[in-house]
N, C-alpha and C positions, 0 to 999 in steps of 0.2 A: 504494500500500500504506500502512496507516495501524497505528499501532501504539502502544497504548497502555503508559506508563511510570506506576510506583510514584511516583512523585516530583516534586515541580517544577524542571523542567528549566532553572528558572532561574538555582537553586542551583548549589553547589558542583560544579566539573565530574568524570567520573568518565576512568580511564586505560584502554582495552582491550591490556591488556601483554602478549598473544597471539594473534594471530591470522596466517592466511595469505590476503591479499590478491592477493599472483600466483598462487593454482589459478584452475584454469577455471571452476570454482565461480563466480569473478566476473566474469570478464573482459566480459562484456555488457553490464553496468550498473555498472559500480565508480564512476564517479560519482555515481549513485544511491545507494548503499549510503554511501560518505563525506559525501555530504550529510545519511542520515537518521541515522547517527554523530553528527557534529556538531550537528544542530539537536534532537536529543536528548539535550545534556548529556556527548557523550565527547567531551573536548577533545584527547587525542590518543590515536596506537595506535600499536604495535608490532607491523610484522608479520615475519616466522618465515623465514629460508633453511633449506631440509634439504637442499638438495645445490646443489654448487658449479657442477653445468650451468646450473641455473635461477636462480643467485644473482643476474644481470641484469636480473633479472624482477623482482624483490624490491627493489632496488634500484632501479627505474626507478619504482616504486609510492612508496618515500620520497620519490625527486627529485621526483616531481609534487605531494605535498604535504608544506605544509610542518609541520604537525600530526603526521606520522606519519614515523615513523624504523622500520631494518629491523638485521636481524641477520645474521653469516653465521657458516654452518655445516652439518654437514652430520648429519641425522637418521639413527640406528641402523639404521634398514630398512634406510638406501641407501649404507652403510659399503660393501659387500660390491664394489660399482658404481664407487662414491663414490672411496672413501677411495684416500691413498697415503702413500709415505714423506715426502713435501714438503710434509704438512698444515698442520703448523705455522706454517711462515714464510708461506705459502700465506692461512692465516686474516691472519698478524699484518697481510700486504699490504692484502688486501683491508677490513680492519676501519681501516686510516687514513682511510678513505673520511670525512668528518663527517657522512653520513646515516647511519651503524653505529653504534649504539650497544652491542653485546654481540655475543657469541661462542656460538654455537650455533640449532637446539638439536641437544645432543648428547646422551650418555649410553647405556642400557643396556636392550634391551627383548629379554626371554627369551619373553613370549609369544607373540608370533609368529617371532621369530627367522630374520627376514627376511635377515639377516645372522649369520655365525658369531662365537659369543660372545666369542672372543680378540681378534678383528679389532675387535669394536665396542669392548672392551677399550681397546686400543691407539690408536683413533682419539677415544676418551672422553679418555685422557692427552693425545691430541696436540691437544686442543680444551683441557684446564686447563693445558698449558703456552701457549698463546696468549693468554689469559685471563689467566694468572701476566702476563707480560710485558706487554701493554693495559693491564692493569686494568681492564677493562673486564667487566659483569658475564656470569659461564657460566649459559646457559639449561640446566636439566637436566632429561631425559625420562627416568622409571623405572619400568617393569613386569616385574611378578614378577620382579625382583630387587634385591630391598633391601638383603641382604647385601653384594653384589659391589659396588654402587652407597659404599655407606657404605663401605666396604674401600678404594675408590679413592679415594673423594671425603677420608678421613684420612689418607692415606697423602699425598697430593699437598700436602695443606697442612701437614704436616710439612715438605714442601720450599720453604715458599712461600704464605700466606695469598693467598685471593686473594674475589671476592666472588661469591653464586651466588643464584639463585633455583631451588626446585624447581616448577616448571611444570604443570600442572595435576592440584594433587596428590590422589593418593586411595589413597596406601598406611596401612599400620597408623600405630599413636598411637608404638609404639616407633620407624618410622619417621621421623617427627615430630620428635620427643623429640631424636634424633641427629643430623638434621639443624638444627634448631636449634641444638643444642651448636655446631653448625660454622660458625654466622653463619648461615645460612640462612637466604633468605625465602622463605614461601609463598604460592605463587599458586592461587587455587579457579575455578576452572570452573563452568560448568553442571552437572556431575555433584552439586555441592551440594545444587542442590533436588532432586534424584531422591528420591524417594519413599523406596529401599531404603539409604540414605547416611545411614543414622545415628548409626555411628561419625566420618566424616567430617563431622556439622556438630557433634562433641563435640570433635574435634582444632578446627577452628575456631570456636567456642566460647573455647576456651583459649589459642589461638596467639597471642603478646605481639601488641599492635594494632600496634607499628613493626615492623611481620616479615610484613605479608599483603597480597598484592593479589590484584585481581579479571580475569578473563581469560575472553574466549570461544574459545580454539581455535578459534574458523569455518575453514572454515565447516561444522567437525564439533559435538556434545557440547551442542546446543541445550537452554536450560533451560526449565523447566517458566516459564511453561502455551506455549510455544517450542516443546516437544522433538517431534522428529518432522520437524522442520522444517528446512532449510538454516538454520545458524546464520550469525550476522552481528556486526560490532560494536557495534549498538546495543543486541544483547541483553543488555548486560552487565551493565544497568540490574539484568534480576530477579535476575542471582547477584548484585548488590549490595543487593540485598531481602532477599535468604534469609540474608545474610551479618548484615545489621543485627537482623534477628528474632533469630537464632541466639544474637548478640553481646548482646541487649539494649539495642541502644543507637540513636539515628535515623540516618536515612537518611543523613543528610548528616554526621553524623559518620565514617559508613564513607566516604560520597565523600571528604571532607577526608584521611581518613587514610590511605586505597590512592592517592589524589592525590599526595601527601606524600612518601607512601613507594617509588611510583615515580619520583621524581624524585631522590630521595635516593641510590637505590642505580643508575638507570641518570644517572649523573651528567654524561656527555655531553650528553644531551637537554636541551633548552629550555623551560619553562614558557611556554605560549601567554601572548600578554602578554592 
């Protein structure tokens, strides 16, 4: 498979600070896949636990490289499954690990409501008090509900500052706006270049450049001219296309600066020498 990139892959390297490497999605060629990562300019990735059955999985994908680190946590769908009263100390366990770098991803998702809202409620706190205690950064996932999202995410840092990214964001500009107020950094996906996303490349457009990184979700959310396609980590190249167009400014200063900025806020992780 050959696949062409916007940029010279010689330059500045770029981060994929989302993805999920243990779905079955890849299990048949992950070698392949971390090879065309790498020899296309992503020097490292992050990939995703959403539930604590599978978190071995996720794990055993950082232990094999050393470029890529994992998170644990457990995603809103699979609260319902997932979750319990021993989450917390549960996370803080498991996040001593030094291939962990963050806590989630967690949060609040109302539209399919794979999980009842209270429980995901409760298990969203019980993922920012692990995060409180780590320090270690909270991955946050939120659909349709931005309210409840920002209700808890102020509430908890009243008890307690702690550092968060919101993950591949594509809510309102007031969403934005608030979670910035809160230290927030955002993270843009594929859904950037979509065609119909033209509030979201105004929110990023605007988003202070030390506040954004770039992310493929894979192997969902594949960007244009991608989309359609099993997404991967290499794709993250054109969301960091669409994002320097948007920004006005070149390629390589987006690489430099979702570089930067990923290393900054997951401060565990290693800059590839």
């Amino acid at each position: 498979m050959s696949v062409e990139y916007p940029f010279d892959v010689a330059g500045p390297m770029l981060v994929d600070s989302h993805c999920h490497l243990d779905f079955p999605d890849f299990t048949e060629e992950l070698e392949d896949i971390v090879t065309r990562a790498s020899d296309n300019g992503v020097g490292t990735a992050l990939t995703i636990s959403t539930k604590f059955s599978t978190f071995p999985n996720v794990l055993a994908v950082a232990r094999r490289y050393s470029h890529i680190y994992a998170s644990v946590g457990v995603h809103p769908h699979e609260v319902e499954q997932e979750a319990g009263d021993d989450d917390t100390p549960r996370l803080i366990k498991l996040a001593a690990d030094p291939d962990v770098i963050a806590i989630g991803e967690t949060g609040l998702d109302y539209f399919y409501e794979h999980s009842p809202r209270e429980q995901q409620q409760t298990a969203f706190r019980a993922h920012i008090a692990a995060c409180r205690e780590t320090q270690l950064p909270l991955i946050v996932h939120t659909r349709d509900a931005e309210a409840d999202t920002v209700s808890i995410l102020r509430d908890e840092m009243d008890q307690g500052e702690f550092p968060l990214v919101i993950h591949c964001f594509s809510g309102s500009d007031d969403l934005a706006k608030k979670c910035l107020d809160l230290g927030a950094t955002l993270s843009f996906s594929g859904i950037l270049t979509f065609k119909k996303a033209e509030e979201l490349r105004d929110i990023a457009k605007s988003a202070p450049m030390d506040r954004i990184l770039v992310e493929t979700d894979a192997p969902y959310l594949a960007p244009v001219p991608k989309r359609g396609k099993r997404n991967e980590p290499a794709f993250v190249a054109h969301t960091a296309a669409c994002l320097a167009e948007v920004r006005g400014v070149s390629l390589t200063a987006i690489a430099e600066a979702t570089t930067t900025n990923f290393f900054n806020l997951f401060k565990k992780a290693k800059p590839p020498q």
